[in-house]
C-alpha distance (Angstrom), angle and dihedral (degrees) to the residues before:
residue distance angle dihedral
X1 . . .
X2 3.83 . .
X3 3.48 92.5 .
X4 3.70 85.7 56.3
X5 3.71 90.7 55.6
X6 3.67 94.2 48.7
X7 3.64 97.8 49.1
X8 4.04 87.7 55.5
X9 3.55 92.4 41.3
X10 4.34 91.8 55.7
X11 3.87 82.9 47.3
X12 3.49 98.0 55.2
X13 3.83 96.7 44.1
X14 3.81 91.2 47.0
X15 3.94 84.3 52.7
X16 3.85 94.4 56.8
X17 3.84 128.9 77.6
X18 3.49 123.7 -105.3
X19 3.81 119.3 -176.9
X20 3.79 119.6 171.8
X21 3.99 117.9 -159.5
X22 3.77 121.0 -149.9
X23 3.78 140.5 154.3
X24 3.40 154.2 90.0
X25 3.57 123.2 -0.9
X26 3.90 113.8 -103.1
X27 4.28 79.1 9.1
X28 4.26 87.2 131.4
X29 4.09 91.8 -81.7
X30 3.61 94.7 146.5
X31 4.00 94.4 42.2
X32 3.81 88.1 52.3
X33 4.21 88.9 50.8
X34 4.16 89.6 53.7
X35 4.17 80.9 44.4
X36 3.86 94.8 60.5
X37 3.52 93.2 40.1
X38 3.80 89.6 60.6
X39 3.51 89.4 53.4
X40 3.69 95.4 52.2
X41 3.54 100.9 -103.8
X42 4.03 122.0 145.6
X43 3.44 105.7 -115.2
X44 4.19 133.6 -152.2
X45 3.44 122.2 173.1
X46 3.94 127.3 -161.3
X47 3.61 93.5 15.6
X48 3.90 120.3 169.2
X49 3.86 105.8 -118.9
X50 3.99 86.7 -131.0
X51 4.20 81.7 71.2
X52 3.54 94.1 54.6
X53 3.67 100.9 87.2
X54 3.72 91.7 39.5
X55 4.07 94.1 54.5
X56 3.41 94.7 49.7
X57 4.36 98.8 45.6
X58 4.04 78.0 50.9
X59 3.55 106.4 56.8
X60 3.80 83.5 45.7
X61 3.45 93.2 65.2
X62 3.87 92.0 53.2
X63 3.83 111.2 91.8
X64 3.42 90.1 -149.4
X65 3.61 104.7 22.8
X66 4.38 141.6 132.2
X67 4.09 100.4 -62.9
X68 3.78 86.2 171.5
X69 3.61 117.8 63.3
X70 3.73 137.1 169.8
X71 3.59 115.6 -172.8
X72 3.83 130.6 -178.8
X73 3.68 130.6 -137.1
X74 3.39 126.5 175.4
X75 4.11 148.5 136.3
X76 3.77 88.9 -72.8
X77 4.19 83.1 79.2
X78 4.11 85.6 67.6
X79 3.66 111.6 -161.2
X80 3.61 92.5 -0.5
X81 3.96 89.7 63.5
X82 3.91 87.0 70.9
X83 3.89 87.3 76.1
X84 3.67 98.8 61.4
X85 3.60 91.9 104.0
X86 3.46 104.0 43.0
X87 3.99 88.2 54.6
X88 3.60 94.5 44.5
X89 3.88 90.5 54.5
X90 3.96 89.3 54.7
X91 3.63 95.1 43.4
X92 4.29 79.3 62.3
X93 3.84 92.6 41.5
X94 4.11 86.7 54.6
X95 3.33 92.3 44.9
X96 3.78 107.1 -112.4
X97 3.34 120.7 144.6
X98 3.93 132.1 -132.5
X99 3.68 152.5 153.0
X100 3.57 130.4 -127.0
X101 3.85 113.1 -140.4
X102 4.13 111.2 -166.9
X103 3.55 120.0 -165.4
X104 3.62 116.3 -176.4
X105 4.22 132.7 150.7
X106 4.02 139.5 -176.1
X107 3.84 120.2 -68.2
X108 3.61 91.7 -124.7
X109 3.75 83.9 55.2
X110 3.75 100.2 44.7
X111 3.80 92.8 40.9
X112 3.97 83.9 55.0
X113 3.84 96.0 59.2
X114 3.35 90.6 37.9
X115 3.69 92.1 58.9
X116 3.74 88.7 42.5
X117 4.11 97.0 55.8
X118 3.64 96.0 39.9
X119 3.84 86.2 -130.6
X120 3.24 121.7 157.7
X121 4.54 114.2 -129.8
X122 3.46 114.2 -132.5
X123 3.49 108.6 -126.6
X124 3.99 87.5 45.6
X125 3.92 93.3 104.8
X126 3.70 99.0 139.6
X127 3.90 86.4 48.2
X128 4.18 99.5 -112.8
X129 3.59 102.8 121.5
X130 3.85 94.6 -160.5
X131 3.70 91.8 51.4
X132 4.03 87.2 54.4
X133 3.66 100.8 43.6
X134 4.68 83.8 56.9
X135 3.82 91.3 49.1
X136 3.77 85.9 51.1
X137 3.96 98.0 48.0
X138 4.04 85.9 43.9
X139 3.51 88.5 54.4
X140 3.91 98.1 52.0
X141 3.37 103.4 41.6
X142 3.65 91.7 99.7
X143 3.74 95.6 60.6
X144 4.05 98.2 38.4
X145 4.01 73.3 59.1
X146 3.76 89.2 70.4
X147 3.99 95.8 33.4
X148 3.25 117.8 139.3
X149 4.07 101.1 -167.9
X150 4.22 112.6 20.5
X151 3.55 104.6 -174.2
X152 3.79 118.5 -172.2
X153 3.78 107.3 -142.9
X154 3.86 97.9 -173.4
X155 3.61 101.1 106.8
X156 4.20 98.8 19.2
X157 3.91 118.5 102.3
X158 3.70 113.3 -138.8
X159 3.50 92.8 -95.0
X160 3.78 98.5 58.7
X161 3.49 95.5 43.2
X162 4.15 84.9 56.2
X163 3.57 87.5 52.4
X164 3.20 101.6 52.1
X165 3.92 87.5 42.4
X166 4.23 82.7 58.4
X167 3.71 93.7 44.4
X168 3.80 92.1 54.0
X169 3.87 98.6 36.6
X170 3.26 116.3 27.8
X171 4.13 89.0 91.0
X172 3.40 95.1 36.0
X173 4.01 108.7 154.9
X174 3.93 93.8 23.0
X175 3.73 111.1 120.5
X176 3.69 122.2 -118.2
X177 3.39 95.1 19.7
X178 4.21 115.8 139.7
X179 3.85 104.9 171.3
X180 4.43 111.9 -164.2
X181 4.06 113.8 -143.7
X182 3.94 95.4 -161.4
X183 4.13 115.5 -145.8
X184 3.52 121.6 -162.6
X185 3.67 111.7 -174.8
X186 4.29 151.3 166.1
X187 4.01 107.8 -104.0
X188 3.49 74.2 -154.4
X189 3.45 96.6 65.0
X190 3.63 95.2 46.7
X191 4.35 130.8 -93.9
X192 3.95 119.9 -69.3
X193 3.51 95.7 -107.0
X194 3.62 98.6 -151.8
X195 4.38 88.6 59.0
X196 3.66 117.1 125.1
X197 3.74 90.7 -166.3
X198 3.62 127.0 28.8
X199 4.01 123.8 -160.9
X200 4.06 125.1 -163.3
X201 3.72 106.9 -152.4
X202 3.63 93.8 168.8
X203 3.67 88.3 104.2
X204 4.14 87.5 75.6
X205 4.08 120.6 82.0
X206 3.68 115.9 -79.7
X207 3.64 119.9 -111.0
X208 3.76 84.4 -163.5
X209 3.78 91.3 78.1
X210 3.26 98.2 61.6
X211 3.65 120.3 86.1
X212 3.81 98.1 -142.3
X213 3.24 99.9 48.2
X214 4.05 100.3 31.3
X215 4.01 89.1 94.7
X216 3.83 91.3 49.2
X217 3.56 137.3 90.0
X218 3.76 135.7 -133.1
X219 3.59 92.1 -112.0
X220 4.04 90.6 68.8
X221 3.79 119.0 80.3
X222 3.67 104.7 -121.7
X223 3.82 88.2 57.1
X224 3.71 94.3 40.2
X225 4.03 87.5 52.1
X226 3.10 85.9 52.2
X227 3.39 108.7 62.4
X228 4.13 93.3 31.0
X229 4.03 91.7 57.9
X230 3.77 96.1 62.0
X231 3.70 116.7 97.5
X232 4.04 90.8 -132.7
X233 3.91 93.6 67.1
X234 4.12 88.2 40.5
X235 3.67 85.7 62.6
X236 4.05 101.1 32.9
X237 3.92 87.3 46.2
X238 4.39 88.7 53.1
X239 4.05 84.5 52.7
X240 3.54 102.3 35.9
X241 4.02 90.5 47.6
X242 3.75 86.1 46.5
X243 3.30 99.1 54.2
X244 4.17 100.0 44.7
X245 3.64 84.9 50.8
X246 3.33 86.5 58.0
X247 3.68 103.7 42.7
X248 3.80 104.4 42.5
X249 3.50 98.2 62.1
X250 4.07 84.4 54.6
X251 3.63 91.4 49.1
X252 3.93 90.0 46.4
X253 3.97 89.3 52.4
X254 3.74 89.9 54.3
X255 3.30 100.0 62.6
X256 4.20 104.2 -100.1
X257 3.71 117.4 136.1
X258 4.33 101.5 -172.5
X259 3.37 126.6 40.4
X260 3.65 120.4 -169.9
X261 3.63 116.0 -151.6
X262 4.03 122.4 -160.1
X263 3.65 118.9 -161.5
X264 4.00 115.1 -175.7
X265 3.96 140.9 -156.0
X266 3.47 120.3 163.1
X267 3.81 102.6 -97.1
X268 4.41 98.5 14.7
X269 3.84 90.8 -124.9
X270 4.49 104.1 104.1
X271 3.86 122.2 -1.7
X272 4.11 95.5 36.1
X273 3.62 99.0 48.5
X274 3.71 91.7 44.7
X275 3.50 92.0 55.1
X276 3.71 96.7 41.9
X277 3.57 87.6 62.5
X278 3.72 92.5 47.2
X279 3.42 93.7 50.7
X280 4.01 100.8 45.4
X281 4.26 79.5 51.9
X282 3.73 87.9 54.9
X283 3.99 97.6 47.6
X284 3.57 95.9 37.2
X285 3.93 90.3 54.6
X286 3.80 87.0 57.5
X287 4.24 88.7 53.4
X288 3.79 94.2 -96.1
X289 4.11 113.4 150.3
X290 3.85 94.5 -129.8
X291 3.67 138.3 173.3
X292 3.96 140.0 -179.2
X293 3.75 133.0 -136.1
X294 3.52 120.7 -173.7
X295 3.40 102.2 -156.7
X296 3.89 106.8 174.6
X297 3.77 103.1 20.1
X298 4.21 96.9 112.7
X299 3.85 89.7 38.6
X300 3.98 104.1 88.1
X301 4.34 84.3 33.5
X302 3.41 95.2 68.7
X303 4.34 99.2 49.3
């Protein structure tokens, strides 16, 4: 009879969703919480990793309790942080599953909002700020190892990092479910370091040349037209869909659940956008969940 009870109580846990948020300091934490909440998700923040286990064998038990939880660990749990791994390998061994959400950002970005809050970083004892913020990214490199999302907040506004949050959450548990966060970006600027795939459109014509549409962006039509009408992007677009068609499925069958797509110009303002939103078309014709950042596209309009 207790064996009985046992087996149904492993199913049930293995059926919920588990989704543990960790990262940088100042990284978007907080605006990730608020994010799950929306989406229904029970939510604990500051939780000792040694609780982990226990929360989640809990709510089991509870005909009617949380089946979606978001829980965040990070360096704010002191010594007890230092476990995180150790519980996150027996949470596999008993067959619960999770996902490991990452945020992290820049220094000069994360010493900026620290700056602006006035709060003060954990790890920050002897007061230098910069020395705090490389004890903390030394001490979770180990679990970004194992992340299964690592979004780079540094250029996203709260509101794209909560979509992308939604696109890559919000089915969560579902089987054969692949959801595509599309990045278009400045090489000029730098890569998106959390991109799976990177794409050089430079190749293409460049809007930027031409005088009426040099102010634009490729989110407006004449830009977007543009770009689409030339015979180069007729043929890179056949390839390109061609070979995303081919690879997602792949990805999908391996076991990955986010893919993040970067798609480069040299300053992120015409040909990347454009084909961004071509692309995210494309994929979500075939039933992809798909969204688009546009990380650099004010950057070069405000020099």
């Amino acid at each position: 009879m207790a064996e009985d009870t046992s087996t149904g109580e492993m199913q049930s846990v293995a059926e919920s969703d588990l989704v543990l948020i960790t990262g940088m300091s100042g990284a978007g934490r907080s605006e990730a919480v608020h994010t799950f909440e929306d989406l229904g998700y029970f939510c604990i923040d500051n939780l000792p990793p040694a609780l982990i286990s226990q929360i989640v064998s809990l709510t089991a038990l509870q005909s009617h309790g949380a089946r979606k939880m978001a829980v965040v660990c990070d360096v704010r749990g002191g010594l007890f942080f230092q476990d995180l791994v150790g519980e996150l390998e027996k949470l596999e061994a008993q067959g619960h599953p999770f996902r490991i959400l990452f945020l992290t950002a820049e220094e000069r970005t994360l010493l900026r909002r620290f700056k602006e809050t006035r709060r003060r970083h954990p790890l920050a004892e002897s007061g230098s700020l910069s020395a705090g913020i490389a004890a903390e990214r030394k001490a979770l490199e180990a679990v970004r190892d194992r992340a299964d999302l690592i979004i780079d907040t540094t250029e996203l506004r709260p509101q794209e990092l909560r979509a992308v949050i939604r696109e890559s959450f919000a089915a969560v548990g579902s089987e054969g479910q692949l959801s595509v966060a599309l990045v278009s970006f400045g090489f000029k600027y730098g890569l998106p370091i959390d991109a799976d795939i990177v794409m050089d459109v430079r190749f293409l014509p460049n809007p930027f040349y031409i005088a009426r549409l040099k102010a634009k962006t490729g989110l407006e039509r004449p830009v977007r037209q543009f770009v689409l009408d030339k015979a180069e992007t007729a043929v890179f677009c056949d390839r390109w869909f061609a070979l995303l068609e081919f690879l997602l499925p792949n990805y999908l069958a391996e076991g990955k659940s986010h893919l993040t797509i970067g798609l480069g110009c040299t300053g992120g303002q015409h040909r990347s956008v454009v084909l961004s939103e071509r692309t995210a078309e494309f994929l979500r014709s075939l039933g992809y969940a798909t969204s688009t950042t546009h990380r650099d596209i004010t950057k070069d309009r405000e020099r």
